[in-house]
Backbone as a chain_set.jsonl record, in Angstrom:
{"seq": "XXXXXXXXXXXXXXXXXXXXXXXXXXXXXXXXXXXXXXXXXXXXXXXXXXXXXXXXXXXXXXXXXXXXXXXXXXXXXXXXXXXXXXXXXXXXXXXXXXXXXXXXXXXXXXXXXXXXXXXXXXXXXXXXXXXXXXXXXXXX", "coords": {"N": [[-50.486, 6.352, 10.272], [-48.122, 6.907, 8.004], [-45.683, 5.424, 5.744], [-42.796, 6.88, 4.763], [-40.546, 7.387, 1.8], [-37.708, 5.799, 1.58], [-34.682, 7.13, 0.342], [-32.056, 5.69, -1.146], [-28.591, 5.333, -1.906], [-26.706, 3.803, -3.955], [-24.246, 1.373, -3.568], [-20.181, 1.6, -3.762], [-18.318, -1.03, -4.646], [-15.439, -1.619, -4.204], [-14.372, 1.008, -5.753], [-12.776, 2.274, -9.161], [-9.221, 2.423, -9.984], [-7.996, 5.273, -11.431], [-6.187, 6.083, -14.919], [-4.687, 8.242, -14.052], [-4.51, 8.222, -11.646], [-3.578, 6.046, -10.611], [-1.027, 6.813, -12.004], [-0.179, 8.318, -10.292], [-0.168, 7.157, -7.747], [2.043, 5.275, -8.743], [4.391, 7.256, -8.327], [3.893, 8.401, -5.349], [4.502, 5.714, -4.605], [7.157, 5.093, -5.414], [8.466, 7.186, -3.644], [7.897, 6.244, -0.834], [8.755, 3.687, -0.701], [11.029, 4.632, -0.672], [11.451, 6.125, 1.567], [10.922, 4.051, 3.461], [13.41, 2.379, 3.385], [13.528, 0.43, 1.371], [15.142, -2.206, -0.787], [15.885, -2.885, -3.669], [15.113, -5.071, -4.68], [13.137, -5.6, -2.076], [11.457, -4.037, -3.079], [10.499, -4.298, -5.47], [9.336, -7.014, -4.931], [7.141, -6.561, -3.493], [5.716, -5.066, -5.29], [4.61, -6.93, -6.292], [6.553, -8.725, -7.863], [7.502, -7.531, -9.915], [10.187, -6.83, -12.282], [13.732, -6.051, -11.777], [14.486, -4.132, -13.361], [12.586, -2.426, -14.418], [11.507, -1.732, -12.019], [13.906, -0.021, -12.125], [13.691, 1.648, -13.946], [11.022, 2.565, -13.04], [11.69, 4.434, -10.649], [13.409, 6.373, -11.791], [12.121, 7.32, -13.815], [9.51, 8.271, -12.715], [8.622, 10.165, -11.957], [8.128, 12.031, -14.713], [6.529, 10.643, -15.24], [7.276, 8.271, -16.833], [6.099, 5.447, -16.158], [4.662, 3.393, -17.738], [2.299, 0.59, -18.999], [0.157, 0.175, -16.038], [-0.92, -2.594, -14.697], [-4.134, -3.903, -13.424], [-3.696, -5.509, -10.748], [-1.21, -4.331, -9.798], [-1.89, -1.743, -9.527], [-3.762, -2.69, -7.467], [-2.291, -3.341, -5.181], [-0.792, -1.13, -5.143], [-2.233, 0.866, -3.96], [-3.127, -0.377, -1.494], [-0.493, -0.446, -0.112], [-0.381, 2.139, 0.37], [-2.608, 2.603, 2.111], [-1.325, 0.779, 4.419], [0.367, 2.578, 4.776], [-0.888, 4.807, 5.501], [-2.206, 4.251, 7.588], [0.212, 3.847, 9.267], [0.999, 6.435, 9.736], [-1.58, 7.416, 11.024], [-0.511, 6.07, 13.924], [1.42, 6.703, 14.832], [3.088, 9.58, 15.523], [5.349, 10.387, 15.132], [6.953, 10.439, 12.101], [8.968, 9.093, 10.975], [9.581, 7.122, 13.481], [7.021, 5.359, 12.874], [8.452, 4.459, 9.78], [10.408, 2.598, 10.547], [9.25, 1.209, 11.977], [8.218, -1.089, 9.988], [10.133, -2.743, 10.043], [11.056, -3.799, 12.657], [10.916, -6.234, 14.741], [7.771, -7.945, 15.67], [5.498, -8.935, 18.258], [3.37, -9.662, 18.232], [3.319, -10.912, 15.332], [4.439, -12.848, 15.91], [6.919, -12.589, 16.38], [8.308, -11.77, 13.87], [8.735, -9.129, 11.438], [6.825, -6.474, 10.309], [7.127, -6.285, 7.346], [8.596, -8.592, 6.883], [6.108, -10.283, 6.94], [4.46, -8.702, 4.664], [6.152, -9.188, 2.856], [6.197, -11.57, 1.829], [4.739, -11.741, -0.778], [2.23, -12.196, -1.423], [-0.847, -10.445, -2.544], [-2.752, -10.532, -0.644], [-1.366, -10.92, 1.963], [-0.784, -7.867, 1.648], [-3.245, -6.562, 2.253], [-4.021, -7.806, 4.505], [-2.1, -6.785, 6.455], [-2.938, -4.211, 5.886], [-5.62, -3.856, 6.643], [-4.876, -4.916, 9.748], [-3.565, -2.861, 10.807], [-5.299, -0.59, 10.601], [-7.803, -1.696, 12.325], [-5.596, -2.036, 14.618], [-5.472, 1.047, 14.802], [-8.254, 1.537, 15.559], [-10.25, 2.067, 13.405], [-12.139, 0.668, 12.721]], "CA": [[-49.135, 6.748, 10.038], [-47.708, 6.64, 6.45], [-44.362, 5.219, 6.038], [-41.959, 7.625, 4.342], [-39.743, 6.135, 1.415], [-35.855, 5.692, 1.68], [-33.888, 7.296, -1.12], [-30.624, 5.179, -1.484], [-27.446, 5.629, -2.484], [-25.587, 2.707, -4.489], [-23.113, 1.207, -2.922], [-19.717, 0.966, -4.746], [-17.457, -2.141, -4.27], [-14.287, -1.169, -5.038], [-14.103, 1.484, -7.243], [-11.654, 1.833, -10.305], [-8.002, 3.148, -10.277], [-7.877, 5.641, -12.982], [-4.95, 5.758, -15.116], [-4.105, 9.32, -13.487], [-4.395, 7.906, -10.371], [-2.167, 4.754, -10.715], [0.918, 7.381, -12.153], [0.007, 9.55, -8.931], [0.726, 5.769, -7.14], [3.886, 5.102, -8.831], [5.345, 8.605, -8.119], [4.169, 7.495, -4.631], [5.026, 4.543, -3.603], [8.74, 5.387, -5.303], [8.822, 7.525, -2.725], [7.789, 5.596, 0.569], [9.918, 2.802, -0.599], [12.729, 5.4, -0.577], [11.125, 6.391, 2.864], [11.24, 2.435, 4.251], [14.645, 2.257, 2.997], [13.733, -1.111, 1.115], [16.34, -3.058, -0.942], [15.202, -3.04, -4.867], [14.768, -6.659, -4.369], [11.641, -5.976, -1.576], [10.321, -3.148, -3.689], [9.915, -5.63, -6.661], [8.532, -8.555, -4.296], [6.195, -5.89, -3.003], [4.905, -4.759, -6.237], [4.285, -8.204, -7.464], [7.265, -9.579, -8.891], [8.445, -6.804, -10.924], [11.201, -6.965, -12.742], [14.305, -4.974, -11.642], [14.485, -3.426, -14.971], [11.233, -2.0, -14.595], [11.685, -1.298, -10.702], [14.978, 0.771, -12.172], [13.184, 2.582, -14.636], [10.264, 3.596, -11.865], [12.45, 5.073, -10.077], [14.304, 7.442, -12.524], [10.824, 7.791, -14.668], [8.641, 8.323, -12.092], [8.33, 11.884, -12.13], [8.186, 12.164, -15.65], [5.358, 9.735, -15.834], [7.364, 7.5, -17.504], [6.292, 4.179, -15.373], [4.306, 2.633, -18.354], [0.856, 0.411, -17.892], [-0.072, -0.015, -14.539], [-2.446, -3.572, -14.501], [-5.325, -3.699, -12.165], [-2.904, -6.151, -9.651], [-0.625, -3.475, -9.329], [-2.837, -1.012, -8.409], [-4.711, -2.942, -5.657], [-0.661, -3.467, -4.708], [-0.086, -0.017, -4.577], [-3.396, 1.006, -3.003], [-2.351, -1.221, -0.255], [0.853, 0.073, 0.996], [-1.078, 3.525, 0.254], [-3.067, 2.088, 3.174], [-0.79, 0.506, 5.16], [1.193, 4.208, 5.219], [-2.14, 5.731, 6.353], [-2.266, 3.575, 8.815], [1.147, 3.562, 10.255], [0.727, 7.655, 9.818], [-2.154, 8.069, 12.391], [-0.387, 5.059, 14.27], [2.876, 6.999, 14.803], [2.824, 10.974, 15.347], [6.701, 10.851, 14.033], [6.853, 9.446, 10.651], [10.405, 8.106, 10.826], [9.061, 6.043, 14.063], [6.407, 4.763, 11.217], [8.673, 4.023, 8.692], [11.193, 2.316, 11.418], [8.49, -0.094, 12.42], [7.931, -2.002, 9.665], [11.008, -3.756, 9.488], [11.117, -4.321, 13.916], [10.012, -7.4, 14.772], [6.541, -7.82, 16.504], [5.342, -10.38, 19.03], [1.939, -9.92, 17.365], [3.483, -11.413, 14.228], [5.199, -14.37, 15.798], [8.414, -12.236, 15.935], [8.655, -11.399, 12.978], [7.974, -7.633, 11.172], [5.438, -6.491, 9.365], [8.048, -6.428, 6.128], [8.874, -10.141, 6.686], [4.958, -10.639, 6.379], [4.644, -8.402, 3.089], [7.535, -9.61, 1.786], [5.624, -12.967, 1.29], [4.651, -11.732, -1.531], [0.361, -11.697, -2.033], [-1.816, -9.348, -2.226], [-3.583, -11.098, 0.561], [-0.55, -10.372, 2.347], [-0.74, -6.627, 2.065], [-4.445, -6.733, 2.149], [-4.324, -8.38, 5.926], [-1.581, -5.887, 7.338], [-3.403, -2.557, 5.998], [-6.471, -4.457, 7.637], [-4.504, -4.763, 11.25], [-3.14, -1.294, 11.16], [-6.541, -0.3, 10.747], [-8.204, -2.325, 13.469], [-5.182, -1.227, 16.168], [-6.061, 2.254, 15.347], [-9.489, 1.664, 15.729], [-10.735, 2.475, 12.732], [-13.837, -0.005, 12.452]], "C": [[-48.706, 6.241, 8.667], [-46.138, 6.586, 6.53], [-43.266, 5.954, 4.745], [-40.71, 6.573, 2.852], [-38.411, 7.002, 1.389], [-35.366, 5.929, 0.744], [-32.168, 6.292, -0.147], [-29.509, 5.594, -2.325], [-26.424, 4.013, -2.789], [-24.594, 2.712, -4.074], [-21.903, 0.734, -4.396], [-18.646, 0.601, -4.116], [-16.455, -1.562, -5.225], [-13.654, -0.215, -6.262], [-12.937, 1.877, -8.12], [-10.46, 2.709, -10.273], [-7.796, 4.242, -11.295], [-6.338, 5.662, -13.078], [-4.152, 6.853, -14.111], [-3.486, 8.87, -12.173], [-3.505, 6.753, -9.841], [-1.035, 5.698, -11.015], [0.901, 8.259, -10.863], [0.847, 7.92, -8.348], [1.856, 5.43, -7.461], [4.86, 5.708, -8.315], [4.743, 8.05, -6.559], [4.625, 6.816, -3.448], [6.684, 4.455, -3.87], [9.19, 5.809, -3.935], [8.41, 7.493, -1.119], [8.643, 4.48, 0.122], [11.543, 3.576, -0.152], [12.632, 5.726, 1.486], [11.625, 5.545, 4.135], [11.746, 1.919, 4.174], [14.824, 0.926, 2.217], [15.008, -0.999, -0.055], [15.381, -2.94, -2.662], [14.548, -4.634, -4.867], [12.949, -6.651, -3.575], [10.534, -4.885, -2.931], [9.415, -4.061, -4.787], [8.787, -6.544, -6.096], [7.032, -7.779, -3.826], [4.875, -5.5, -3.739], [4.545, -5.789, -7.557], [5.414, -9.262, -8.156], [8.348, -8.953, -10.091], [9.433, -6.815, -11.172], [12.329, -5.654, -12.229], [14.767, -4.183, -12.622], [13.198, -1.928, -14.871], [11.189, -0.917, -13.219], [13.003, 0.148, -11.367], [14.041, 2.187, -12.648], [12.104, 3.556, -14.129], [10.935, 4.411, -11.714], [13.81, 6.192, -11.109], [13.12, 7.884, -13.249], [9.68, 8.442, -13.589], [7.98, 9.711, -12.427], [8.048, 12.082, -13.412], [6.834, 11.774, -15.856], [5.683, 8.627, -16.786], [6.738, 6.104, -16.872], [5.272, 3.29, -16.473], [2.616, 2.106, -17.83], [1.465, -0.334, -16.895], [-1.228, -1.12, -14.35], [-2.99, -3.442, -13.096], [-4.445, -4.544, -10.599], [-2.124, -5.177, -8.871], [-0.639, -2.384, -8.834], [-2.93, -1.115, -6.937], [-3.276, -2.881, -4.967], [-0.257, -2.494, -4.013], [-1.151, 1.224, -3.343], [-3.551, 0.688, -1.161], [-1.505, -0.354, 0.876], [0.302, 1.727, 0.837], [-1.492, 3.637, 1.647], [-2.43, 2.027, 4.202], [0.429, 2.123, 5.452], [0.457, 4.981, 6.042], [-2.145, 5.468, 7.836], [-0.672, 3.73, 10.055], [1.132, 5.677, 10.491], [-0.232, 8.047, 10.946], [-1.559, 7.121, 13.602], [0.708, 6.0, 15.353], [2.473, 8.383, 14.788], [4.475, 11.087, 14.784], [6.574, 9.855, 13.222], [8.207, 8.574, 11.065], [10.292, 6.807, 12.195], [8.147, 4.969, 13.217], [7.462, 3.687, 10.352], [9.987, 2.725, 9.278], [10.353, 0.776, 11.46], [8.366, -0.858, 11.447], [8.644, -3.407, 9.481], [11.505, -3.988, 11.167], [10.385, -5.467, 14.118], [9.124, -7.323, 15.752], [5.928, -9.272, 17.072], [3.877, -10.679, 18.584], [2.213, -10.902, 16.164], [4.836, -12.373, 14.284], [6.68, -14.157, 15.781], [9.073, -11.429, 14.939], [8.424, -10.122, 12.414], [7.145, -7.803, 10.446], [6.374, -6.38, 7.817], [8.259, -7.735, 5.856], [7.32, -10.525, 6.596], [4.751, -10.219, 4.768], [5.382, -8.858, 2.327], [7.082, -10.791, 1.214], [5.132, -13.173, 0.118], [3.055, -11.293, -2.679], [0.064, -10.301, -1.686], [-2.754, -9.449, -0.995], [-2.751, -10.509, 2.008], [-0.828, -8.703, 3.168], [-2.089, -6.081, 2.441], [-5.032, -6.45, 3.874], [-3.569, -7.139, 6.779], [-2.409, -4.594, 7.253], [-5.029, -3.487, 6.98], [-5.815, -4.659, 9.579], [-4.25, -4.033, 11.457], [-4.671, -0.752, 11.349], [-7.667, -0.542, 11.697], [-7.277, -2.114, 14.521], [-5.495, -0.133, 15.898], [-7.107, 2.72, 15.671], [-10.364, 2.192, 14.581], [-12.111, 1.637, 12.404], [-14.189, 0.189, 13.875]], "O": [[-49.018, 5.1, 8.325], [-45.433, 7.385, 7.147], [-43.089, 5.243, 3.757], [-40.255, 5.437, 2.987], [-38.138, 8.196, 1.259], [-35.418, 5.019, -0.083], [-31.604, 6.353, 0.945], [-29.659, 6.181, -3.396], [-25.701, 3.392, -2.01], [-23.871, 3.708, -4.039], [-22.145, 0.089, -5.416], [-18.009, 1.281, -3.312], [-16.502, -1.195, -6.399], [-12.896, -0.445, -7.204], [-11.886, 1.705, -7.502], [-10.702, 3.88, -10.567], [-7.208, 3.756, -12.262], [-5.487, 5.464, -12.21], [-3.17, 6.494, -13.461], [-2.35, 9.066, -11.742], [-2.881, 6.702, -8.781], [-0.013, 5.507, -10.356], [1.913, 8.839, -10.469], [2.035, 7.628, -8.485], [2.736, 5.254, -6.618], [5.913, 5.218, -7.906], [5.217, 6.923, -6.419], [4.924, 6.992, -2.267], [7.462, 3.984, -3.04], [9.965, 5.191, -3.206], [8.547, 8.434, -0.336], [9.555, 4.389, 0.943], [12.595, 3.229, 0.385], [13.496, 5.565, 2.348], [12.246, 5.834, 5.158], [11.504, 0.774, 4.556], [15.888, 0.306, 2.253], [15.695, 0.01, -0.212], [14.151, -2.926, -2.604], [13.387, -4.951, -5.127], [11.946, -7.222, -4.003], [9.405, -5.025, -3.401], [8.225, -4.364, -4.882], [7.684, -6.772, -6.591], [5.965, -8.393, -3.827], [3.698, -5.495, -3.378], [4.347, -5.722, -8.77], [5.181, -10.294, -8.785], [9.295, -9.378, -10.752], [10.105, -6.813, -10.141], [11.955, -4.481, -12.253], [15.725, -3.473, -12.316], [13.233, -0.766, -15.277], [10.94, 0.287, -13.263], [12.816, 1.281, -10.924], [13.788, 3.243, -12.069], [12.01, 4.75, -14.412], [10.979, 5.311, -12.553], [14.949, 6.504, -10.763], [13.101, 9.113, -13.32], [8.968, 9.297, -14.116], [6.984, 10.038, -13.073], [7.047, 12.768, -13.204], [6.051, 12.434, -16.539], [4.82, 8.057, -17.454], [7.298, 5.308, -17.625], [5.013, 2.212, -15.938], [1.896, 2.603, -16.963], [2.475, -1.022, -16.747], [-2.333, -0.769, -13.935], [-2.496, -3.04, -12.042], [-4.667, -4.08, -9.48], [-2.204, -5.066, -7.647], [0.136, -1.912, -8.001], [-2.618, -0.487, -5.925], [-3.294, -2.152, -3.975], [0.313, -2.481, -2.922], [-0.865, 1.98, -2.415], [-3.908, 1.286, -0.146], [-1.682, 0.12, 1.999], [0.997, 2.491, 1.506], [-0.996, 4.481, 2.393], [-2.61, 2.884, 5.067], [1.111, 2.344, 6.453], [0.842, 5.654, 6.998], [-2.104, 6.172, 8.845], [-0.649, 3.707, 11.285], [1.3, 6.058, 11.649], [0.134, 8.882, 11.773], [-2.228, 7.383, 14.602], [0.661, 5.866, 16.575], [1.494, 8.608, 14.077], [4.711, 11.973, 13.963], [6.205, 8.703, 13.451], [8.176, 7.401, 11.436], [10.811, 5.707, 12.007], [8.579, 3.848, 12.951], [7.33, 2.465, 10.278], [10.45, 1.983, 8.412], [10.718, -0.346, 11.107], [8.372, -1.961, 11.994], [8.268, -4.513, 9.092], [12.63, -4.487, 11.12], [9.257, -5.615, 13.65], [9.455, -6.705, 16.764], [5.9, -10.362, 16.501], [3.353, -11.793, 18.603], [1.334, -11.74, 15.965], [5.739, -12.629, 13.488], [7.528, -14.967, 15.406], [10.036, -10.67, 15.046], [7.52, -9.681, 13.122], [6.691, -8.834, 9.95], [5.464, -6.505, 6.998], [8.146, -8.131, 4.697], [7.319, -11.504, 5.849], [4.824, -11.013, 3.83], [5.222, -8.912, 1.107], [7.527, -11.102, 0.11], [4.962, -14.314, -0.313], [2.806, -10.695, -3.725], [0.501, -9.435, -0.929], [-3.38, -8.51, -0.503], [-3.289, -9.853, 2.9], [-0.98, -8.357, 4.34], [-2.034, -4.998, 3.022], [-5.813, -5.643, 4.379], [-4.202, -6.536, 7.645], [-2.619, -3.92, 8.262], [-5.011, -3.42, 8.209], [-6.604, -4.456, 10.502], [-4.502, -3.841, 12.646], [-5.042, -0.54, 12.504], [-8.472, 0.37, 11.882], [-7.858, -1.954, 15.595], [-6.097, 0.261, 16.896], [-7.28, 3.886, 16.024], [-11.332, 2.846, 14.969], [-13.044, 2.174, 11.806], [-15.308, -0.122, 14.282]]}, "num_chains": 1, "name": "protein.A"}
């Protein structure tokens, strides 16, 4: 018996935001923040820290493409709640149930919502919730 060889396919860790694809993310996540009715205050805390200057200008530029650079942090940031939408999307067959939940508090999370977790501020943060949405819907 002769043993056959294995073509492979390279695995790729994380691959790269393009710029296109970060102003698709801005335009967005404008509009799921508008969705999850946050407060300019969480949107900022959400997307790192951003300045409400900046947060303003999203949100009137967006469409345009004005939102400027987009660093690699803010990406994985927006990648994230990209995620965590996916997730609450097959989670939820009505969206507005979805977009409801994140800010109910959950006995999974000590009481608290899944907004008062994000809101904490990391990327680790948003990292862990699109990771539990993902594991209750069974996705691994």
């Amino acid at each position: 018996m002769q043993l056959q060889s294995i073509v492979t396919t390279p695995a790729t860790v994380g691959s790269v935001i393009t710029d296109d694809e970060a102003g698709a993310l801005a335009r967005t996540t404008v509009n799921l923040f508008k969705a999850w009715n946050l407060t300019d205050l969480e949107a900022c805390i959400l997307l790192g820290g951003m300045s409400a200057r900046t947060w303003a200008r999203w949100k009137t530029g967006a469409k345009e493409g004005g939102v400027g650079r987009i660093d690699r942090d803010l990406r994985t940031r927006m990648a994230h709640l990209m995620g965590i939408h996916k997730g609450l999307r097959y989670l939820f067959t009505e969206p507005a149930r979805g977009y409801a939940w994140i800010r109910k508090p959950n006995a999974t999370f000590g009481g608290q919502s899944a907004l008062d977790l994000m809101l904490r501020g990391e990327i680790s943060d948003l990292s862990a919730m699109r990771e539990w949405l993902d594991a209750e819907r069974g996705a691994w």
